[in-house]
C-alpha positions as CSV (number, residue, x, y, z in Angstrom):
1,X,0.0,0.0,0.0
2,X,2.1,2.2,1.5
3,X,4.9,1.6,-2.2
4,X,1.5,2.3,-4.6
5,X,1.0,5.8,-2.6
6,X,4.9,7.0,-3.0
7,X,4.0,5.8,-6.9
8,X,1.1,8.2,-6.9
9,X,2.9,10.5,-5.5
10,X,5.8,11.0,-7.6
11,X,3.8,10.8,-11.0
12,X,1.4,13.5,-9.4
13,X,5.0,15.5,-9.0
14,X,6.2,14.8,-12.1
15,X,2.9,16.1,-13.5
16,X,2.9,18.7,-12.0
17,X,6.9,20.0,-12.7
18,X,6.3,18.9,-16.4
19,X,5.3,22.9,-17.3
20,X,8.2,24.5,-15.5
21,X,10.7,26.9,-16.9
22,X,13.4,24.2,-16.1
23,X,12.4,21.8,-18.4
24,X,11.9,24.3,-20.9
25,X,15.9,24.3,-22.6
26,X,15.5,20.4,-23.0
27,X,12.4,21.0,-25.8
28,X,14.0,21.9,-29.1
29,X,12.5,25.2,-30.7
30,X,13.6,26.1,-34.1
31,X,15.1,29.3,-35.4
32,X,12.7,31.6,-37.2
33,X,13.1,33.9,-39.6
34,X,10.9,36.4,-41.4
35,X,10.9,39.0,-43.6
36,X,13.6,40.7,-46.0
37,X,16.9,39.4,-44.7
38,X,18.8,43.2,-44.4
39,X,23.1,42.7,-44.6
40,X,25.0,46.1,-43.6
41,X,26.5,45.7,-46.6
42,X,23.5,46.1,-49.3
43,X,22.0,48.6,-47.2
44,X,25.0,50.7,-47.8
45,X,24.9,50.3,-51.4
46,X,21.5,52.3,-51.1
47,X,21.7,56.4,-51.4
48,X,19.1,58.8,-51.8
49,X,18.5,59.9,-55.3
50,X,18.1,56.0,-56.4
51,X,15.2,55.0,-58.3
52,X,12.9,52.3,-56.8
53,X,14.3,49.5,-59.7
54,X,17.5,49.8,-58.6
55,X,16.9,49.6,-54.6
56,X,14.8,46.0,-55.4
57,X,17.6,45.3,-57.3
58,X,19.7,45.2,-54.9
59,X,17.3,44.7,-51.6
60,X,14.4,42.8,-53.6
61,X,11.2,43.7,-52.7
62,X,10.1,45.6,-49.5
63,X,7.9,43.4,-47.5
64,X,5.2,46.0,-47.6
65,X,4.3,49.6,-48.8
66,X,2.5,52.2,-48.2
67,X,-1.2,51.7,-48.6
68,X,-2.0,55.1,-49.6
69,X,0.5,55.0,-52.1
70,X,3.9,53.4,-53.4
71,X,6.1,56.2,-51.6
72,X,7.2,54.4,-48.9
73,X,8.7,51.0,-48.4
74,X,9.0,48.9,-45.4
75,X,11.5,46.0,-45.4
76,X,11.4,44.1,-41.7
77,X,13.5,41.0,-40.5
78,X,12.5,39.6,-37.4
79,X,14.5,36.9,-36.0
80,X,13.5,34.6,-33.4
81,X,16.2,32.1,-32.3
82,X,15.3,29.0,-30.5
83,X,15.7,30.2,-27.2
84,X,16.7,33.5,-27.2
85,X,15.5,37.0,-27.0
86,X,13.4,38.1,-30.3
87,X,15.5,40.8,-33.0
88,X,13.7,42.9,-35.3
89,X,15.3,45.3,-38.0
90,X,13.4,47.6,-39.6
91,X,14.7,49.7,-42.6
92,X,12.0,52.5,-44.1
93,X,12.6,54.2,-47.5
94,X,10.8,57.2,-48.8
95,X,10.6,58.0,-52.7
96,X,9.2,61.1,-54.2
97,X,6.5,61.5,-56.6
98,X,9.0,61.0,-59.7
99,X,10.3,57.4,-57.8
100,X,13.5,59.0,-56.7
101,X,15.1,57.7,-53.2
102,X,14.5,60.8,-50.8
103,X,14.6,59.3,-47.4
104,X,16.7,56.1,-46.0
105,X,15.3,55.7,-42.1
106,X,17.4,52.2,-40.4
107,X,16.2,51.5,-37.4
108,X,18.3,50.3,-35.1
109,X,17.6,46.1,-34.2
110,X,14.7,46.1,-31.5
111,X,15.1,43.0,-29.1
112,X,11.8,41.7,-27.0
113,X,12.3,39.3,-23.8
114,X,10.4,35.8,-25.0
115,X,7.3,35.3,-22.9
């Protein structure tokens, strides 16, 4: 009797440790990436005064754009590694009315604690 109630016992415990943040590095979590992977080095290949073909030439295309209106592109790479605090970058260009580069706005990488 009294071996079955220790048994009880320790799967009730185990149960009930199975959700705690110490067992959480043993479950494998994949890296995530998404959006425009940005490299310092093709973002300074862009100057103002390019036109939009060339800037998708050399950063392809923005992840989004304005809605109102093609001025503005967005490109955004977010990374989330396994288990490690979430990056984001965010680079925002501005074109004028003729398509001509006016604006280059690189936001420095934003990192979130995971939950």
């Amino acid at each position: 009797m009294c071996c079955k109630m220790l048994t009880a016992a320790t799967a009730v415990m185990l149960m009930m440790t199975a959700g705690c943040s110490t067992l959480e590095r043993v479950v494998y979590r994949p890296d995530i990436n998404q959006g425009n992977y940005l490299v310092a080095s093709d973002i300074a290949k862009v100057h103002t005064g390019m036109t939009q073909q060339q800037v998708t030439y050399i950063l392809g295309s923005p992840l989004m754009t304005d809605p109102f209106g093609s001025s503005t592109w967005y490109y955004v790479f977010r990374q989330e590694p396994g288990h490690k605090p979430v990056t984001q970058q965010t680079l925002k260009l501005t074109f004028d009315s003729n398509g001509n580069l006016t604006a280059i706005d690189n936001r420095p990488r934003l990192t979130s604690q995971k939950n």
